[in-house]
NUKOL-970352 format. One line per field, with one value per residue (C-alpha): x negated, y, z negated. Coordinates in nm, 2 decimals. Each point is the difference from the previous one (the first is absolute). Example, Ala and Ser with C-alpha at 12.3 -4.5 7.8 and 13.67 -1.06 7.14 Angstrom:
2
c1	(-1.23,-0.14)
c2	(-0.45,0.34)
c3	(-0.78,0.07)
//
This chain:
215
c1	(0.00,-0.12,0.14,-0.06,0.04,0.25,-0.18,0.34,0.08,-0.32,0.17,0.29,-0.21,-0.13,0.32,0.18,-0.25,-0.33,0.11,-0.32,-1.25,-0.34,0.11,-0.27,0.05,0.10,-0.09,0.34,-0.04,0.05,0.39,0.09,0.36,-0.08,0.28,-0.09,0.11,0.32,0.26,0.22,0.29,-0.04,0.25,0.30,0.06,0.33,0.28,0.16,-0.19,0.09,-0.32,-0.01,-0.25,-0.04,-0.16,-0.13,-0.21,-0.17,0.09,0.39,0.29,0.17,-0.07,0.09,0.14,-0.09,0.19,-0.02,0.24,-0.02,0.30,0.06,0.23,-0.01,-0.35,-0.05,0.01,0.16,-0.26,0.08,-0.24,0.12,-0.22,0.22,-0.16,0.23,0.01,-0.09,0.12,0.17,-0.30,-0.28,0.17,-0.16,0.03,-0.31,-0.33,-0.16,-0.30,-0.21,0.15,-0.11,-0.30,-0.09,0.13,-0.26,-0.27,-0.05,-0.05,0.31,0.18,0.30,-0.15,-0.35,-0.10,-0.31,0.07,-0.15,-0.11,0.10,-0.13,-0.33,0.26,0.01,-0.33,0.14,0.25,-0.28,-0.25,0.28,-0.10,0.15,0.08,-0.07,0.03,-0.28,-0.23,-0.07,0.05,-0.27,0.20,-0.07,-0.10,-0.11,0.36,0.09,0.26,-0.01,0.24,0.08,0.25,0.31,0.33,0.36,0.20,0.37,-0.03,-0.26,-0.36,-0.22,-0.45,-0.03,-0.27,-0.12,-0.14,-0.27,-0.07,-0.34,0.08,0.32,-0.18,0.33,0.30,0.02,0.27,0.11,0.12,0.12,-0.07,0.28,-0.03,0.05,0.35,0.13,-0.16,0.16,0.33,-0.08,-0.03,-0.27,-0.26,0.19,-0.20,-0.19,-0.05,-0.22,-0.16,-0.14,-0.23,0.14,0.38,0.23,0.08,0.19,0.15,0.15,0.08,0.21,0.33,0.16,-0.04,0.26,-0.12,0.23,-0.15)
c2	(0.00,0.33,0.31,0.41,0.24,0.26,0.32,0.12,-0.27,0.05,0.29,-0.22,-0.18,0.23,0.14,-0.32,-0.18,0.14,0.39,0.12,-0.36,-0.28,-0.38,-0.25,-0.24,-0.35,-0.31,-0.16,-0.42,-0.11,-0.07,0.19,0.12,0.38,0.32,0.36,0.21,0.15,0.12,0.05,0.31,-0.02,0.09,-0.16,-0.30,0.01,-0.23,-0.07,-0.01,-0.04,-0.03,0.02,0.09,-0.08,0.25,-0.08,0.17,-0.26,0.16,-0.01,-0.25,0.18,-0.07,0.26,-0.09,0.17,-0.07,0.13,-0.05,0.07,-0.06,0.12,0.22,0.10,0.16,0.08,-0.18,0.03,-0.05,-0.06,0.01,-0.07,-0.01,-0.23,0.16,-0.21,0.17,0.34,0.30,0.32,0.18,-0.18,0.03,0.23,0.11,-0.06,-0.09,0.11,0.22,-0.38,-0.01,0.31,-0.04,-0.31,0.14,0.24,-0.26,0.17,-0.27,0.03,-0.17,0.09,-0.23,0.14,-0.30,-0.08,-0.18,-0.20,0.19,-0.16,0.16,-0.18,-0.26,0.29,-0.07,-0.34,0.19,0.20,-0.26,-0.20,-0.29,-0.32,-0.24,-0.37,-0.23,-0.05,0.29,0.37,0.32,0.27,0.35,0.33,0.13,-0.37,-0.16,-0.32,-0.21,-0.35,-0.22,-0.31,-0.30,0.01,0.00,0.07,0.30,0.00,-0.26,0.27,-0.17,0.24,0.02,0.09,0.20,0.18,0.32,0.17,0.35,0.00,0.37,-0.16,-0.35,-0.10,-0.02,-0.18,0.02,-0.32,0.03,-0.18,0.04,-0.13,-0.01,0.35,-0.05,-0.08,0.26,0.26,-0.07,0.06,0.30,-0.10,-0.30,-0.35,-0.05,0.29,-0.11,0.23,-0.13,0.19,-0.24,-0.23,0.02,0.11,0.40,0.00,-0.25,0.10,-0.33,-0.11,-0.23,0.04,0.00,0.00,0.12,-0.09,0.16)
c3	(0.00,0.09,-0.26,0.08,-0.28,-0.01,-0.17,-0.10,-0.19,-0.22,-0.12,-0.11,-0.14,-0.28,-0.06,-0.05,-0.21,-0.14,0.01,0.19,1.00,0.15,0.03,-0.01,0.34,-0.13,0.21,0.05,0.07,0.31,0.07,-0.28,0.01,0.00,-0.12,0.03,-0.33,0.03,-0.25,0.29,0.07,0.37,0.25,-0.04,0.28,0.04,-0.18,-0.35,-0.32,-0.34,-0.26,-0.34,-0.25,-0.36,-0.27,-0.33,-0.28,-0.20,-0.27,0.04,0.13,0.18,0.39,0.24,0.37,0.35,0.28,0.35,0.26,0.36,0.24,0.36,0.10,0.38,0.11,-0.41,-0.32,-0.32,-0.30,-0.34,-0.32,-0.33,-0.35,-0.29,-0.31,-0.30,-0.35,0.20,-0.26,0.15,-0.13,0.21,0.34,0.24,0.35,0.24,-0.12,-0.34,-0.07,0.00,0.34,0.14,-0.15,0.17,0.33,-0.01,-0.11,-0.39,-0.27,-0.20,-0.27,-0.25,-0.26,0.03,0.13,0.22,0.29,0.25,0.27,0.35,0.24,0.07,0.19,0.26,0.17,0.10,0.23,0.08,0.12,0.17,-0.20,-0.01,-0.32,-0.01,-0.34,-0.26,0.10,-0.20,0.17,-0.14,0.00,-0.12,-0.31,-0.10,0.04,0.12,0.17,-0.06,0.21,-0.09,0.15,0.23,-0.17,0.05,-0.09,0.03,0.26,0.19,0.04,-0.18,-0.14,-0.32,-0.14,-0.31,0.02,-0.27,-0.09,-0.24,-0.09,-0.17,-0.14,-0.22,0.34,0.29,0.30,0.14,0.37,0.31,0.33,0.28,0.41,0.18,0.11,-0.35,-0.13,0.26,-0.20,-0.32,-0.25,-0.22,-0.05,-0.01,-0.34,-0.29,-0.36,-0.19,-0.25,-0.34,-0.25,0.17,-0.07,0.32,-0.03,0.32,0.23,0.35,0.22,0.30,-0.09,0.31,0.36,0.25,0.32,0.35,0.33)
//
């Protein structure tokens, strides 16, 4: 499988999960099955989705749902996103993002709980480089981080690499990720799979549950 990153979805990605470039060239064996990095958000090929995302903080029970709908309708197409939030008081509902929203849109390091975060933005030079993912090997980023990939594995039905990236500046987290094929990836919102990790306890869980996808 061959995967392309999406840089717009990078920004999701450190809105929706942490808050807030050389590779060293890996030898892949020969035969290898071989993915390129992508977290995905490409253009939209046409069809009817439903996906559906779970969120977690490791540190609660509560599980919110993401969905995402997309229907035809003529030469357009009628979208639908929905966030379940249960228990949700009247107090804590805003419109739009929050300032740790805008804050990552604009690439500070920002946190309501004044807490450090991993910072996930060596994963960049990947895109950058064009580089492509196979199993068992480790991808030198930088600012001395790594990404680690591991075995193939399944995902709401969706064949997917997993990998573990590492940040030395932040020594106590870890972000676990998976990495899908290109079209796959095209349909979705965020990464099929991020778990960060703090002394090793999950903080934050974002995964795929559901994938419905008829072209």
């Amino acid at each position: 499988m061959a995967i392309r990153i999406d840089r717009r979805l990078l920004a999701v990605v450190l809105l929706s999960l942490v808050g807030v470039a050389v590779v060293s060239a890996q030898a892949f064996p020969a035969g290898a099955p071989q993915v390129k990095y992508l977290f995905g958000l490409g253009p939209y090929p046409g069809g009817t989705l439903k996906a559906v995302f779970e969120q977690q903080r490791g540190d609660e029970d509560i599980v919110h749902t993401y969905t995402e709908t997309i229907t035809p309708n003529g030469d357009k197409y009628d979208v639908t996103e929905t966030w379940t939030n249960p228990g949700q008081s009247a107090d804590d509902i805003h419109t739009g993002v929050r300032r740790a929203g805008a804050a990552g849109a604009v690439g500070a390091r920002y946190d309501e709980e004044q807490k450090a975060n991993i910072d996930l933005s060596p994963l960049q030079a990947l895109d950058e480089r064009n580089v492509e993912l196979a199993p068992g090997q480790t991808y030198y980023l930088p600012d001395g981080a790594q990404l680690v990939t591991q075995d193939w594995d399944e995902i709401a039905g969706v064949k997917v690499l997993r990998a573990i990236f590492l940040h030395p500046s932040y020594a106590n987290q870890r972000v676990q990720l998976a990495f899908t094929d290109p079209d796959t990836a095209a349909l979705l919102p965020f990464p099929i799979l991020m778990i960060k990790e703090v002394d090793g306890k999950i903080d934050q869980e974002m995964k795929l549950v559901q994938l419905d996808y008829t072209p």
